[in-house]
mmCIF file of the C-alpha atoms, coordinates in Angstrom:
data_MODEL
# 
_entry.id   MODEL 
# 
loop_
_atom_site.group_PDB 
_atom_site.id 
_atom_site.type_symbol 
_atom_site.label_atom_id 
_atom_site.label_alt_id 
_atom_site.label_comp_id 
_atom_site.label_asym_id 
_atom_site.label_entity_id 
_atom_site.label_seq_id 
_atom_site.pdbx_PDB_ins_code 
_atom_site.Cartn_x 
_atom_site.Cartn_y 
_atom_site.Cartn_z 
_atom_site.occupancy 
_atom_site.B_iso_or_equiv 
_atom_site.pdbx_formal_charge 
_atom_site.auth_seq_id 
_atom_site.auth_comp_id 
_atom_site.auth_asym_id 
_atom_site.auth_atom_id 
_atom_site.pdbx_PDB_model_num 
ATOM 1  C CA . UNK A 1 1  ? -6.519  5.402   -1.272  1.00 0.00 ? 1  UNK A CA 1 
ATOM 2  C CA . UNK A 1 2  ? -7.688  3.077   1.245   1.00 0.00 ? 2  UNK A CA 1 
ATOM 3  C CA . UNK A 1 3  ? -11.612 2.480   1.684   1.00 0.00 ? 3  UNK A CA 1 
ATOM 4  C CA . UNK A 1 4  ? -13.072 1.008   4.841   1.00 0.00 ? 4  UNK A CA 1 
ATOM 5  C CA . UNK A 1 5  ? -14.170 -2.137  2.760   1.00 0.00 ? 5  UNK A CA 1 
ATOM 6  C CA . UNK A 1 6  ? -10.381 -3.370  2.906   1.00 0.00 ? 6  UNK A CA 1 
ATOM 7  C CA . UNK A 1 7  ? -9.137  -2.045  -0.735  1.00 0.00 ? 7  UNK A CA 1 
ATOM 8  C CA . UNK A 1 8  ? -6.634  0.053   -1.519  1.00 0.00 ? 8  UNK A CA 1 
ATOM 9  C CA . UNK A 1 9  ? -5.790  1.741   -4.515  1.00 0.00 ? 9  UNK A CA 1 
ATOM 10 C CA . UNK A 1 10 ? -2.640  3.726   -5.672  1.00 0.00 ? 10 UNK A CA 1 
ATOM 11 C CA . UNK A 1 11 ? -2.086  5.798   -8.798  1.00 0.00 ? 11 UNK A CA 1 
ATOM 12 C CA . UNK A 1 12 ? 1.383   6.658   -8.859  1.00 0.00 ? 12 UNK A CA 1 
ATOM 13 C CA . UNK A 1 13 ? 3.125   10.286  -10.133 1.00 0.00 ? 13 UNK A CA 1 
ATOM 14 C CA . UNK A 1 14 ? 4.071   10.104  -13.903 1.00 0.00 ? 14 UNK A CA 1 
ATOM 15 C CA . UNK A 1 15 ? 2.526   6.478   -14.573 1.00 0.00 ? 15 UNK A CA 1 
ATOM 16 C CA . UNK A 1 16 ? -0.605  5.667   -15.895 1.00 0.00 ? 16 UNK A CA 1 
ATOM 17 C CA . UNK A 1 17 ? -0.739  2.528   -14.334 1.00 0.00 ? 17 UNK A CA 1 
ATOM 18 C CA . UNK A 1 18 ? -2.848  1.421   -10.965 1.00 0.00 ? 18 UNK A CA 1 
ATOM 19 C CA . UNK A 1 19 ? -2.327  -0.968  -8.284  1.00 0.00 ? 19 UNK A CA 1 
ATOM 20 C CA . UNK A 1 20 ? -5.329  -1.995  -6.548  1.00 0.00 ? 20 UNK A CA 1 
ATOM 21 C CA . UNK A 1 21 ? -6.640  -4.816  -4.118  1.00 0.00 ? 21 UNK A CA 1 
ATOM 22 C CA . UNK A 1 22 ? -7.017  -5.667  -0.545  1.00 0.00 ? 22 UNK A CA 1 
ATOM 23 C CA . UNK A 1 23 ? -4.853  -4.808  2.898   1.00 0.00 ? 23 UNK A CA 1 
ATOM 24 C CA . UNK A 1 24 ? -4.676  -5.641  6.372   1.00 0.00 ? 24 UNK A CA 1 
ATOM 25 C CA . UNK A 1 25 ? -3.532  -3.448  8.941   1.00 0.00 ? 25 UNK A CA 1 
ATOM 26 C CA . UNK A 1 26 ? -2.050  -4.857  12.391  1.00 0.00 ? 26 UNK A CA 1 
ATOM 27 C CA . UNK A 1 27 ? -0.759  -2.544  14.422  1.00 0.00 ? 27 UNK A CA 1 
ATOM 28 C CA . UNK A 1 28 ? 1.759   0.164   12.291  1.00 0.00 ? 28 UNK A CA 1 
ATOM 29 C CA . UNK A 1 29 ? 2.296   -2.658  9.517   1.00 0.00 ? 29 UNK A CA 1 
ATOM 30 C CA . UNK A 1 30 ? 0.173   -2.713  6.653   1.00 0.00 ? 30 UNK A CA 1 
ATOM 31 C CA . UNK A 1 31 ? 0.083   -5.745  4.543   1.00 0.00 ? 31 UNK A CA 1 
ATOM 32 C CA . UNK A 1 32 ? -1.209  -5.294  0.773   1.00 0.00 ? 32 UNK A CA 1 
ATOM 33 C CA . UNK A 1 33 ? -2.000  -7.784  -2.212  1.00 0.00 ? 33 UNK A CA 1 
ATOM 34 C CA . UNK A 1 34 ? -2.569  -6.382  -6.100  1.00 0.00 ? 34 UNK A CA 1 
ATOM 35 C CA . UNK A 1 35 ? -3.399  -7.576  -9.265  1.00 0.00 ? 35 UNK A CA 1 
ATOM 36 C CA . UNK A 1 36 ? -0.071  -6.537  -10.771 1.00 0.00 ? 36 UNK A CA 1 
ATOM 37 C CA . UNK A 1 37 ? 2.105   -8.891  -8.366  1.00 0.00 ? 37 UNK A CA 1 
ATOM 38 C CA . UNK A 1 38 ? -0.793  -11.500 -7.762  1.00 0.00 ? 38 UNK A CA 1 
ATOM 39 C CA . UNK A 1 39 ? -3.317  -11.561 -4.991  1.00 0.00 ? 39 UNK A CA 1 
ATOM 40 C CA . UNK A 1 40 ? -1.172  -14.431 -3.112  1.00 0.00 ? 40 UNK A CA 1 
ATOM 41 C CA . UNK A 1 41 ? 1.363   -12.010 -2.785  1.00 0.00 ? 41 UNK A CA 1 
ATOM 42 C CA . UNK A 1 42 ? 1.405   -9.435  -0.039  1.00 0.00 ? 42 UNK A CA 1 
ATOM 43 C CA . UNK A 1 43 ? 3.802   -6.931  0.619   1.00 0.00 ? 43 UNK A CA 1 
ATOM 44 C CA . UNK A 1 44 ? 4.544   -5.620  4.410   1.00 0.00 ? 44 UNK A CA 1 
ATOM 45 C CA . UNK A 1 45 ? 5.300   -2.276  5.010   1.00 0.00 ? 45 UNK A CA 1 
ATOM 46 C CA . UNK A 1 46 ? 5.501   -0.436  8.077   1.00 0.00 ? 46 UNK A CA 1 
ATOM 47 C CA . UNK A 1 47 ? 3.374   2.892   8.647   1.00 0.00 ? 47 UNK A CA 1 
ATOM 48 C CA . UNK A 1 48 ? 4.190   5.987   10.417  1.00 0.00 ? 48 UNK A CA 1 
ATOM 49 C CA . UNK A 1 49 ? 1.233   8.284   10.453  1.00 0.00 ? 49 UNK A CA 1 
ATOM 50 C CA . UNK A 1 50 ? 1.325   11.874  10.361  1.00 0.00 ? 50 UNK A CA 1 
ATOM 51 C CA . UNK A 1 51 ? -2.487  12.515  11.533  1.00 0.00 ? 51 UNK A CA 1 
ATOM 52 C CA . UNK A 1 52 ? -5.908  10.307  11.117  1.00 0.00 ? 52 UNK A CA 1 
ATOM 53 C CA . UNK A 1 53 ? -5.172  10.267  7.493   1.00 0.00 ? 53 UNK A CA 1 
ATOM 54 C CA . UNK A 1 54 ? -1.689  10.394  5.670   1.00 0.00 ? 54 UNK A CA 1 
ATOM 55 C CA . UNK A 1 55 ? 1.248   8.103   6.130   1.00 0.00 ? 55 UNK A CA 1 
ATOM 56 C CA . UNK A 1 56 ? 4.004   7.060   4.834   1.00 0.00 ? 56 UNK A CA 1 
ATOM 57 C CA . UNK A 1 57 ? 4.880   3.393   4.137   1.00 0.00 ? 57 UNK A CA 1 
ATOM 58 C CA . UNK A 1 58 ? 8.541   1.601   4.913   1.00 0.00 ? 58 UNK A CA 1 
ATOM 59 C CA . UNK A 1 59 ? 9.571   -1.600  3.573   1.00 0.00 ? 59 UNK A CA 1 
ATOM 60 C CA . UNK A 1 60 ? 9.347   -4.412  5.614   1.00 0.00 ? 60 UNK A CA 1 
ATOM 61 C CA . UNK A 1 61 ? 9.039   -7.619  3.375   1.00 0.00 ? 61 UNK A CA 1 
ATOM 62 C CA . UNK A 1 62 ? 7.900   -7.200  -0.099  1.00 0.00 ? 62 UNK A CA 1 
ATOM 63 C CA . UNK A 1 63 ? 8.709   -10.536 -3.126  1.00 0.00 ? 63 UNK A CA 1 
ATOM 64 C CA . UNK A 1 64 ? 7.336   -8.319  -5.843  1.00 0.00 ? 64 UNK A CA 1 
ATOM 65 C CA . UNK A 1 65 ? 9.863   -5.820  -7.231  1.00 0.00 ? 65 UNK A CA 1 
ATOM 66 C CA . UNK A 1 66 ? 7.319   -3.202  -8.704  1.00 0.00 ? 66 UNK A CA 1 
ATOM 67 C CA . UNK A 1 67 ? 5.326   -2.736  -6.052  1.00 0.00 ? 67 UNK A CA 1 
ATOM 68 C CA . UNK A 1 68 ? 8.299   -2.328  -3.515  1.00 0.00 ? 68 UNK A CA 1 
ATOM 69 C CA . UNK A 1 69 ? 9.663   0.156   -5.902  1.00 0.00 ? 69 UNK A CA 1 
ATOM 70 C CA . UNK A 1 70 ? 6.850   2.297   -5.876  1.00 0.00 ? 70 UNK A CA 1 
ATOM 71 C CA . UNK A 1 71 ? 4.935   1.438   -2.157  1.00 0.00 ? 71 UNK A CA 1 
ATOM 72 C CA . UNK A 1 72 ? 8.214   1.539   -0.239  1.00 0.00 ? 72 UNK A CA 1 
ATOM 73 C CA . UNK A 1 73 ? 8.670   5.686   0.710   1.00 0.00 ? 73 UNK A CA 1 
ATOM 74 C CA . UNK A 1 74 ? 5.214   6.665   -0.150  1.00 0.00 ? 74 UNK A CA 1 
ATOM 75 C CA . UNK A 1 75 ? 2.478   8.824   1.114   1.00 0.00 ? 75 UNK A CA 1 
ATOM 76 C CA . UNK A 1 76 ? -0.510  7.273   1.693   1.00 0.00 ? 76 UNK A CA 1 
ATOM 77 C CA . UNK A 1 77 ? -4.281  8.234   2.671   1.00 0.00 ? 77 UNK A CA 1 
ATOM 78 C CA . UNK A 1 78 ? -7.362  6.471   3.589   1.00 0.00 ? 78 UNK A CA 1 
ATOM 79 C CA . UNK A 1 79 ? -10.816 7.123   1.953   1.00 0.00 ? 79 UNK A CA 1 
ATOM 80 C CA . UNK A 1 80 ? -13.108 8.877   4.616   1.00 0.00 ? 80 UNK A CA 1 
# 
């Protein structure tokens, strides 16, 4: 979930863990930081969006291996 305060927040399918912190968004590329990887981090993904709200996110540059595993090929949605 994305707010309009610059977090985001992602509960993944089958996990009980959460990634959450803050992201950017320039253009179609949005750039995200966590807690898991470290908030000095980001990853860069780039967004196709299906309407005003879902999209799904591409790898574009991403150091930490957990989030690319899950971010990379997800749906995403902002918070309205």
């Amino acid at each position: 979930m994305f707010t309009s305060n610059g977090h985001v927040e992602g509960t993944f399918d089958g996990q009980t863990w959460k990634l959450g912190g803050p992201y950017k968004v320039e253009g179609n590329t949005v750039m995200i930081a966590d807690s898991t990887c470290g908030f000095g981090y980001w990853g860069k993904y780039k967004v196709t969006w299906y309407s005003n709200d879902p999209a799904k996110a591409v790898l574009v540059e991403d150091s930490c291996s957990g989030r690319k595993m899950n971010v990379d090929g997800s749906v995403m949605v902002r918070e309205k």
